[in-house]
N, C-alpha and C positions, 0 to 999 in steps of 0.2 A: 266826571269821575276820572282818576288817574288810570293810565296803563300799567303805574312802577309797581312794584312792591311797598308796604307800610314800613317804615324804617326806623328801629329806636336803639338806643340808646343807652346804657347805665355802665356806672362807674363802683367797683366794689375796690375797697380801701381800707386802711387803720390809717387816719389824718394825722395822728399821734407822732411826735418824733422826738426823743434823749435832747437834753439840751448838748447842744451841738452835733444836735443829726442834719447831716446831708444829703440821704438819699431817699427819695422819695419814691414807693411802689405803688402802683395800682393795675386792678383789670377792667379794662375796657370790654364791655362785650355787645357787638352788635346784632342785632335781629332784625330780619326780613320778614315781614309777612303777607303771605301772597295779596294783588290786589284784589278788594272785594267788586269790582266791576273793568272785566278787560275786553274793550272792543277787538282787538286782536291779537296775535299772539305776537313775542318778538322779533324783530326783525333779523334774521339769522342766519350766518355764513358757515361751515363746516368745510374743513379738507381732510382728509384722511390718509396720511403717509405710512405706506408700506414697504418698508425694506425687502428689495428683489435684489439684494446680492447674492454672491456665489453660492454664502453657505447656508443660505435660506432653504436650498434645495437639499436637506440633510435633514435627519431624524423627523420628518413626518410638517415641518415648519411651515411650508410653500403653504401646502394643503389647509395646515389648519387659520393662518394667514387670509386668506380666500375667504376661508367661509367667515373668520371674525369682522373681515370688510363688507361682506353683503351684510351681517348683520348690520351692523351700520347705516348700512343704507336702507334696510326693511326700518329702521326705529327713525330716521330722519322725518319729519313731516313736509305734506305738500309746501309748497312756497320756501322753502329754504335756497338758498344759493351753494352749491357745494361744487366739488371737486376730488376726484381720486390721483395721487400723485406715485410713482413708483419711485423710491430710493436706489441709488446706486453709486456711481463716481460722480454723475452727474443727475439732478432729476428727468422724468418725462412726464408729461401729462397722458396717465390711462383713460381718462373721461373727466370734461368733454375733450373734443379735438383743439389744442390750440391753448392760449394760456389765458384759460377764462374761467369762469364758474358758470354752470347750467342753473336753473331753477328746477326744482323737484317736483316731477307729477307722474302716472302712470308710464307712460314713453321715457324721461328720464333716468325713471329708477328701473327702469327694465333693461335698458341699452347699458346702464352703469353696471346692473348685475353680470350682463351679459361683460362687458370689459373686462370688468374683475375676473371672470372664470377666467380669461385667456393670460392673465400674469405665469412670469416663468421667471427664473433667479440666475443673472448672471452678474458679475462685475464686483465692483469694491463698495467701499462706505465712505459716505462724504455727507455727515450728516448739516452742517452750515451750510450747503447749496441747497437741500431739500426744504430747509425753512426761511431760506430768501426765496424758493420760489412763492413758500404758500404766502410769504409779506406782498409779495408783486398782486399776487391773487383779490387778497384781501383787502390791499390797498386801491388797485384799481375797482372794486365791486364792494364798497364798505358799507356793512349793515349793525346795527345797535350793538347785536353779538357776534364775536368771531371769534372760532375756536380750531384747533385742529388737534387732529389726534394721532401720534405718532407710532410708529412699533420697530424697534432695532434689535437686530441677534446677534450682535457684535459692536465690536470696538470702531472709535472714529479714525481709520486707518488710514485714508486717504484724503485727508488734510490736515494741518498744523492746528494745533491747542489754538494758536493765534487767530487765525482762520475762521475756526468754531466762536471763537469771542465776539470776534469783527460780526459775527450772524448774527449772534443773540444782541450785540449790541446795539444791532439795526431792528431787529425785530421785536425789542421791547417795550410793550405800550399797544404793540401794533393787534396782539392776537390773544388771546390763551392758548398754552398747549400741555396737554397732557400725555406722558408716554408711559410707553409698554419694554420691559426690556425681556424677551423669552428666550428660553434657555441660560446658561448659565457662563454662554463665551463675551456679556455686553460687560462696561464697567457702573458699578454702580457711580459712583463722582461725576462721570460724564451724564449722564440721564438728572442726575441731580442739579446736577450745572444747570442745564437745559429745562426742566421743570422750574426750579427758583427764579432764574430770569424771567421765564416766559406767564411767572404769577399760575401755572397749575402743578400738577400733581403727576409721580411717577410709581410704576408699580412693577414689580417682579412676577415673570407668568414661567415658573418651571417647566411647566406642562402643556405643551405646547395646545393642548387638546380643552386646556380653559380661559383660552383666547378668545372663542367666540360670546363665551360670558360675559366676558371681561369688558369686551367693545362695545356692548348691548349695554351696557350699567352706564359704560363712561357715557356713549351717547344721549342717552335716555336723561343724566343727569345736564351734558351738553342742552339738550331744549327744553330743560326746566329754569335755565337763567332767563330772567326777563329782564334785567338791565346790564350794562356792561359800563368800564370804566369809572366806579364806585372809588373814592377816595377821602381819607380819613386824614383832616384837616388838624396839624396841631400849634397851640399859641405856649410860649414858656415867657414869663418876663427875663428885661435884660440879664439879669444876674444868675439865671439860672441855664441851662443847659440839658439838653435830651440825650441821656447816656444810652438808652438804648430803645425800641419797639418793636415788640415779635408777637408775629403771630405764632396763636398756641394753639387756637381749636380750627379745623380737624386737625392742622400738621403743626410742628413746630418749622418757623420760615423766619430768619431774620428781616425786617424792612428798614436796619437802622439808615443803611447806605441809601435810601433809596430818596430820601427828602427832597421836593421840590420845593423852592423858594416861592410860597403866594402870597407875601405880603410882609409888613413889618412886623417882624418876631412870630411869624407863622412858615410853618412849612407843611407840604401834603405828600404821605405813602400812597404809593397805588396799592388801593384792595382787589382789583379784575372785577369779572364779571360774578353779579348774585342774580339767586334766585329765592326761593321761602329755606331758610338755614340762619343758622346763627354760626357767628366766631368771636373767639377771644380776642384780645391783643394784652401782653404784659408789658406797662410804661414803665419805665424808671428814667426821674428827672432828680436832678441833683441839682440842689438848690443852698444857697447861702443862708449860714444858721442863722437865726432869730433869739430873740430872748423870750424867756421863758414866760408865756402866757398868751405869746403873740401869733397868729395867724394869718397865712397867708395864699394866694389862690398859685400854685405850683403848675399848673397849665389849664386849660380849657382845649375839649378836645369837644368838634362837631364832624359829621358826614356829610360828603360832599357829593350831593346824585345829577348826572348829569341830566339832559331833559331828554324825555322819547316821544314819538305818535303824539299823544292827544294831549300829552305837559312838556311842550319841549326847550319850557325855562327850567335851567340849572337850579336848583334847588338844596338848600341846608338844611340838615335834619340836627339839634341842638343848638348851642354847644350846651355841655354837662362839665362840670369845676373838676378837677383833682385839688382836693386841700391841703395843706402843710399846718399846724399845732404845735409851736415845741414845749414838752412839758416835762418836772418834774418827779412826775406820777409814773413808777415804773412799769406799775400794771397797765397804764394805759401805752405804755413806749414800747412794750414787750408784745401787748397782742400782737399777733399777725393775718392778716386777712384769711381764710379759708381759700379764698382763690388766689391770692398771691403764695401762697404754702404751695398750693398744688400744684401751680402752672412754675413754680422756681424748680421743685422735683421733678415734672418731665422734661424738660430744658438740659438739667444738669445729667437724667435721665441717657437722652440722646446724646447729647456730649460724651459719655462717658461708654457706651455703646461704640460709638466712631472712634474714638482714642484707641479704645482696648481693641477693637477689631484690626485697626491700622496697627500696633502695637503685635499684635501675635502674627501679622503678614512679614512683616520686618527681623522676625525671630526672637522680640524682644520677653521674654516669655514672664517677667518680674513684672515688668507693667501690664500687659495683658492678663493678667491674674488677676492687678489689684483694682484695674479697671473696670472690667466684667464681674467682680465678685461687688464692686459699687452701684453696678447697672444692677444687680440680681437685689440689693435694698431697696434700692429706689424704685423699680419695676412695683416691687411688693408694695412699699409707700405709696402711691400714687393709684395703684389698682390696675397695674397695665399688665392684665394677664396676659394677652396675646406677646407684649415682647419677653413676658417674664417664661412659657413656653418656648420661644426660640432662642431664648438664651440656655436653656435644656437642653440644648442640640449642641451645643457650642461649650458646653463646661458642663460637670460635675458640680452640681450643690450639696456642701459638706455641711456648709450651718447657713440659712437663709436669712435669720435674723442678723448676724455679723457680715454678712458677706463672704463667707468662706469660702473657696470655690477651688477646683482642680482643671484645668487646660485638659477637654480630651483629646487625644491624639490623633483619630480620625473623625475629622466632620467633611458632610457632606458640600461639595461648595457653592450646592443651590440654597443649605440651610444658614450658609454664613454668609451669602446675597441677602436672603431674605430678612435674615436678624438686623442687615444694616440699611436696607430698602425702608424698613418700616419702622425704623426706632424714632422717624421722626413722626409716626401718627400716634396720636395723643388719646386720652380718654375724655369726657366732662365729667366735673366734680360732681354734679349734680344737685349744686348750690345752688338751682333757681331753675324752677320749669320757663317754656316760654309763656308768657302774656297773655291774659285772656283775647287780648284786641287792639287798637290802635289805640282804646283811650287807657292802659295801663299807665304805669308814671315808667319815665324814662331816665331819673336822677334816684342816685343814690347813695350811700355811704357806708 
């Protein structure tokens, strides 16, 4: 029996397209589910970066810091390979001694706890040296999964944009990381930057005081991945062309840039590391019309798992067709898929979020109005009560239904972090439970 996850598959679509339609949408959605027999659990790397700069020692940070890292460490399991690293101008290794990872057992996690108490905040931010170190880490001690979890309370001030790029552009592929940005002095762009390269997730902790929550979830959901380096393989014929592929579920995350060349007329996104979860991805291929009655296969899209422990041949889950139809029939060239409706609405959703936000930063107050009174339709459309609440915070709603909306003059600026931290996590349509089991169908239309 495998150690991976059960992996499927399905394509939701209208194959249907206007004579002389060219653009082709569908949603890809993937599902894991756990394996039904696993000799052991994943093989597993964690680092845990805590910014110990100056202003870490201010409003209550250091402290609550400390204790969201033993968390951390209380939720890690035996046999892990990990590391505690402190951030500053430059990194250091808190535990162990030396630029290595420990393995976790009693002794370990005890001497780790103990390090962590003794963290103190002095120096600048230089966040590109802190995730070459955990690359070095990881790299020399590489296990199935690697993840690191990061926490910054400020801005990347002691090195160049350039700098920061150079990081991430080495460390891509290399790791997952997910960050923390607490209090309200970090940039959200920059956390963003740094989550989207590194294939995780970033999140806004006002309070400094639901830090230790916070690190306890990430972790927890850290050693529920049992595979890592998942990749979603796609074929288009010559004529046709991939305008774009984004993940929608849980976040909205472009991967159009990301394509690796594996083969004639295929290329592969990296999906990072899973665990038992499903995600979206919305395709759009733009393909050369046809005539009316004629059909044509617009790509084929398979997963691509690499092998672990006790399957450690590479392994293809599909492929599943994306079809093309071009027809006459207006009712059938009009419908529109249910999840392609949905997942085009939070898309334009967070677009329209980051526009308006950037737009009232700038004092541009005519865009920022017509922007944010867009996000407060769409929010409704799509069922996104959470961002359609922090949009509450951030405008007056005059009429919900038209988007009408008023700029208030004082928002709070952990409330206008938050509203643009999260405009990229998304809802599910709730188009399709997951699967009874591995023998469900995996194709669809």
């Amino acid at each position: 029996m495998s150690d991976l996850p059960e992996f499927t598959i399905d394509v939701d679509q209208n194959p249907y397209l206007p004579a002389g339609g060219r653009e082709m949408h569908a949603v890809v959605t993937v599902r894991a589910a756990g394996a039904a027999v696993r000799a052991r659990p994943a093989e597993a790397a964690e680092i845990i970066i805590i910014d110990t700069s100056g202003s870490m020692s201010y409003g209550g940070k250091m402290a609550a810091a400390k204790q969201a890292a033993k968390a951390a460490l209380t939720v890690l399991r035996d046999g892990v390979r990990f590391a505690v690293v402190a951030g500053a101008n430059q990194p250091r290794m808190i535990y162990p001694a030396g630029e290595r990872l420990a393995k976790m057992d009693a002794g370990t996690r005890k001497a780790a706890l103990a390090a962590v108490g003794r963290l103190d905040a002095a120096g600048g931010t230089a966040i590109g040296t802190w995730l070459r170190l955990a690359d070095r880490l990881l790299t020399e001690d590489r296990q199935d999964v690697r993840h690191a979890t990061l926490l910054t309370d400020g801005k990347n001030q002691h090195e160049t944009a350039a700098e920061l790029d150079a990081a991430l552009a080495q460390c891509a592929g290399g790791f997952v990381c997910d960050a923390f940005g607490v209090g309200t002095d970090w940039e959200v762009a920059e956390l963003r930057k740094i989550s989207s390269a590194l294939l995780g997730t970033f999140l806004d902790v006002p309070d400094p005081a639901d830090l230790e929550a916070r690190f306890r979830e990430i972790t927890e959901a850290a050693m529920g991945k049992e595979v890592a380096d998942v990749s979603l393989r796609l074929w288009t014929p010559q004529t046709a062309r991939v305008r774009f592929l984004k993940q929608m579920e849980p976040t909205v995350e472009d991967l159009t840039d990301r394509r690796v060349a594996s083969g004639q007329q295929t290329g592969d996104y990296p999906l990072g590391a899973w665990g038992t979860e499903d995600r979206d991805y919305h395709l759009c291929v733009e393909v050369q019309p046809g005539d009316v009655g004629r059909q044509m296969r617009a790509a084929w899209v398979k997963l691509v798992v690499p092998g672990s422990g006790a399957a450690p041949v590479e392994r293809a889950v599909g492929p599943v067709n994306v079809l093309a139809e071009w027809t006459d029939d207006e009712a059938k060239s009009t419908r529109i898929s249910k999840g392609v409706a949905h997942h085009t609405g939070q898309s334009e959703l967070a677009e329209a979020v980051q526009t308006g936000l950037e737009a009232r930063r700038a004092g541009d107050e005519d865009r920022a109005t017509a922007r944010l009174g867009r996000a407060v339709v769409l929010a409704k459309q799509v069922g996104n009560e959470q961002v359609a609440e922090l949009l509450e915070r951030v405008v007056d709603v005059i009429d919900e239904e038209s988007g009408t909306v008023r700029l208030k003059k004082d928002v709070e600026k952990a409330d206008e972090m938050s509203l643009d931290t999260r405009s990229v996590r998304t809802v599910r349509t709730g188009r399709g439970a997951r699967p009874a089991g591995p023998g469900a169908p995996n194709a669809g239309s």
